[in-house]
C-alpha positions in Angstrom: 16.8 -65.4 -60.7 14.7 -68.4 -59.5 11.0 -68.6 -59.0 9.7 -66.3 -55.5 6.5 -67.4 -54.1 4.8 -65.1 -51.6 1.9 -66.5 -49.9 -0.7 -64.1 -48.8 -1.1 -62.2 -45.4 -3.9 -63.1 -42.5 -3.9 -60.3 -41.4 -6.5 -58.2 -43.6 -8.8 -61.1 -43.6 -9.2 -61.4 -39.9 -9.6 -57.8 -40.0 -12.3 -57.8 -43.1 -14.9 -60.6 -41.4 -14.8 -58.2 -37.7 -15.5 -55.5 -40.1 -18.4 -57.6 -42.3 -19.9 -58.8 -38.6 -19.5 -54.9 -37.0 -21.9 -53.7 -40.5 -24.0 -56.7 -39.7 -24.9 -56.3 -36.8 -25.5 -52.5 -36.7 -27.4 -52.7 -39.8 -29.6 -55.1 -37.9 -29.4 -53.1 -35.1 -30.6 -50.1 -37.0 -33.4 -51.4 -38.7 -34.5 -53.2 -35.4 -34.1 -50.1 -32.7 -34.9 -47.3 -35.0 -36.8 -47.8 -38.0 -38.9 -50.8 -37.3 -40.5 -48.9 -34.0 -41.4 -46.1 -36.4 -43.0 -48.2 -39.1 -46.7 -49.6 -37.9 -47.2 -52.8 -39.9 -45.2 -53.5 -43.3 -44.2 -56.9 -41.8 -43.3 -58.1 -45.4 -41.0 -55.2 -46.0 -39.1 -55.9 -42.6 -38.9 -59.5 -42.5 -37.1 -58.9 -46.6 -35.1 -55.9 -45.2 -33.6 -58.1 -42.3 -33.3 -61.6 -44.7 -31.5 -58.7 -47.4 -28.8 -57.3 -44.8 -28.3 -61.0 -43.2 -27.7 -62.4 -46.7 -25.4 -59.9 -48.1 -23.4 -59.9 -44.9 -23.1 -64.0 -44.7 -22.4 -64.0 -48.3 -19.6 -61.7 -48.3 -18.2 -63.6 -45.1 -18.4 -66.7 -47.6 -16.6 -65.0 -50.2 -13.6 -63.8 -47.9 -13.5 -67.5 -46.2 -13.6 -69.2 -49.7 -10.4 -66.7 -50.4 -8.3 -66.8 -47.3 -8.7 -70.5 -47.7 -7.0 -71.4 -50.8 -3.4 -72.7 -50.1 -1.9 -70.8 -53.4 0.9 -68.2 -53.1 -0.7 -64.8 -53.2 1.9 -63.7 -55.4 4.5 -65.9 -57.8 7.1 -64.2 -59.3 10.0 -66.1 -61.7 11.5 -65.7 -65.3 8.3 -66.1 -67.4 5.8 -63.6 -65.7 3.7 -63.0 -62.5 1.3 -65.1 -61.1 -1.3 -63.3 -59.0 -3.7 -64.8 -56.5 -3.8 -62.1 -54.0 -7.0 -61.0 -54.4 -10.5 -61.3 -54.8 -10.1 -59.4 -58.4 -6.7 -61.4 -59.2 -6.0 -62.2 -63.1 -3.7 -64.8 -62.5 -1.0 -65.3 -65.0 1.0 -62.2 -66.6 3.7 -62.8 -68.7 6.6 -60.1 -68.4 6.3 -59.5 -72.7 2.5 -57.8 -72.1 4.0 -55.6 -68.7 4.8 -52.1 -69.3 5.6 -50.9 -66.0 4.7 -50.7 -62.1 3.1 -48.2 -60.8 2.8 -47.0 -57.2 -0.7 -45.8 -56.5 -2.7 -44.9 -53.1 -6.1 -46.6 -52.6 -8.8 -46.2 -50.4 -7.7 -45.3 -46.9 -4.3 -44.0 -48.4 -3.1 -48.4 -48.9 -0.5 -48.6 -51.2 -1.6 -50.3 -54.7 1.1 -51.4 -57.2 -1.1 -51.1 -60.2 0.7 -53.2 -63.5 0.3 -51.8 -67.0 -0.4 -54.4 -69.4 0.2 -53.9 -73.0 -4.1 -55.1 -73.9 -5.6 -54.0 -71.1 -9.0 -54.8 -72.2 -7.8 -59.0 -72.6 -7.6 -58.7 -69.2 -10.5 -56.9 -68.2 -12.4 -59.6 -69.9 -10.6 -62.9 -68.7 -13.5 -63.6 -66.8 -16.9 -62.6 -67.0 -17.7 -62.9 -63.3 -15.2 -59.9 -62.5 -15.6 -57.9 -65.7 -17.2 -55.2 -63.7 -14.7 -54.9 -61.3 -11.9 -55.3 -63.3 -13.2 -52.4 -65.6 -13.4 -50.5 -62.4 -10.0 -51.4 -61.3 -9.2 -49.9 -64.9 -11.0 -46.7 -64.7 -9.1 -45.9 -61.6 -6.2 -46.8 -62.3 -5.3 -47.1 -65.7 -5.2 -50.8 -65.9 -7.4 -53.9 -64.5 -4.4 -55.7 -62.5 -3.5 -53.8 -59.1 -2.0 -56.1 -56.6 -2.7 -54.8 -52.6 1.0 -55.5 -50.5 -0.9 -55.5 -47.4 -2.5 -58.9 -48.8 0.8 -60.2 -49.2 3.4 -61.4 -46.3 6.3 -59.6 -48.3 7.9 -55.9 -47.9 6.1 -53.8 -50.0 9.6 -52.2 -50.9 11.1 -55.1 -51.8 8.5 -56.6 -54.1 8.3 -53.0 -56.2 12.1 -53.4 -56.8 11.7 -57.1 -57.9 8.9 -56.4 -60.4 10.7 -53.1 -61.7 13.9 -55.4 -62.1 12.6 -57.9 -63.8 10.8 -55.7 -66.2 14.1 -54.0 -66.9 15.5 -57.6 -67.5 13.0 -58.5 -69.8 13.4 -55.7 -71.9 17.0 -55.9 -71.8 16.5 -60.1 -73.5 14.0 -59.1 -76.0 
C-alpha cells in the first residue's frame, strides 16, 4: 500500500475563532456591563482584568491561525508509520513497531477520538517540553498521549480506523 496523505479539515477552525471571538466579547461584555458598574474605583484591577481576557483571547486566535496555516497533511499514513499533524497536541512521527492498537474513544461533546497506544508512552509524552502538560493529560484520559480528532481531518472517520487497524495487523504479520 502506498503512502496516503490527508490534509486537515477547515471546518473546526472556522468554527473555533467564532467561538474564541463569542468568549471574547462576552467576557468583555461581562466585566464591562456588570461588574465594572458595581466596583467604585479599582481602575488598576479593571484596566489588567480587560488587557488579561483581550490577551488570552488574541493569543489563542494566534495559535489556531499559526495551525490552520501550515500546508502539511494533517495526517500521513504509509509503510513505515504515521505521521500526525492534526493537531495542536500532534507528536508527529510514529513508527507502526511502537503501535499497539487503535482505539475508538468519545471526547468532549461526545467527538470521536481514535486514541493510539504506543508501546513507551512516556517517550512520547516528553517529545517536547512545550506540550508535556497536555500530552500527559491526553495520557491520563486516555491511556496514551497520541489521540488524533477525525473531525480535524478531511477523511471518513470509518475509513481511516480501518486503514490504521490494517496496517497494524500488517505490521505484525512482517515482524
Amino acid at each position: 500500500m502506498g503512502q496516503i496523505k490527508i490534509q486537515k479539515s477547515a471546518k473546526p477552525k472556522g468554527l473555533l475563532i467564532f467561538l474564541l471571538l463569542i468568549v471574547g466579547a462576552a467576557g468583555e461584555g461581562l466585566l464591562f456591563g456588570v461588574l465594572f458598574p458595581r466596583l467604585e474605583g479599582f481602575w488598576d484591577f479593571k484596566l489588567t482584568a480587560a488587557v488579561v481576557i483581550a490577551a488570552a483571547v488574541i493569543w489563542a486566535l494566534v495559535v489556531v491561525m499559526r495551525q490552520s496555516s501550515k500546508k502539511e497533511p494533517g495526517l500521513v499514513i504509509d509503510e513505515s508509520g504515521i505521521t500526525d499533524h492534526s493537531s495542536a497536541t500532534s507528536i508527529g512521527f510514529i513508527p507502526w513497531s511502537d503501535i499497539l492498537a487503535v482505539n475508538e474513544a468519545k471526547g468532549d461533546f461526545n467527538r470521536r477520538l481514535f486514541v493510539v497506544k504506543v508501546r513507551n508512552p512516556d517517550e512520547y509524552v516528553q517529545k517536547s517540553a512545550r506540550l508535556m502538560a497536555a500530552r500527559q493529560a491526553l495520557f491520563s484520559q486516555f491511556g496514551s498521549p497520541v489521540v488524533i480528532m477525525p473531525t480535524n481531518l478531511q477523511y471518513d472517520p470509518d475509513a481511516l480506523l480501518k486503514i490504521m487497524t490494517d496496517h497494524i495487523r500488517e505490521s505484525r504479520g512482517n515482524s
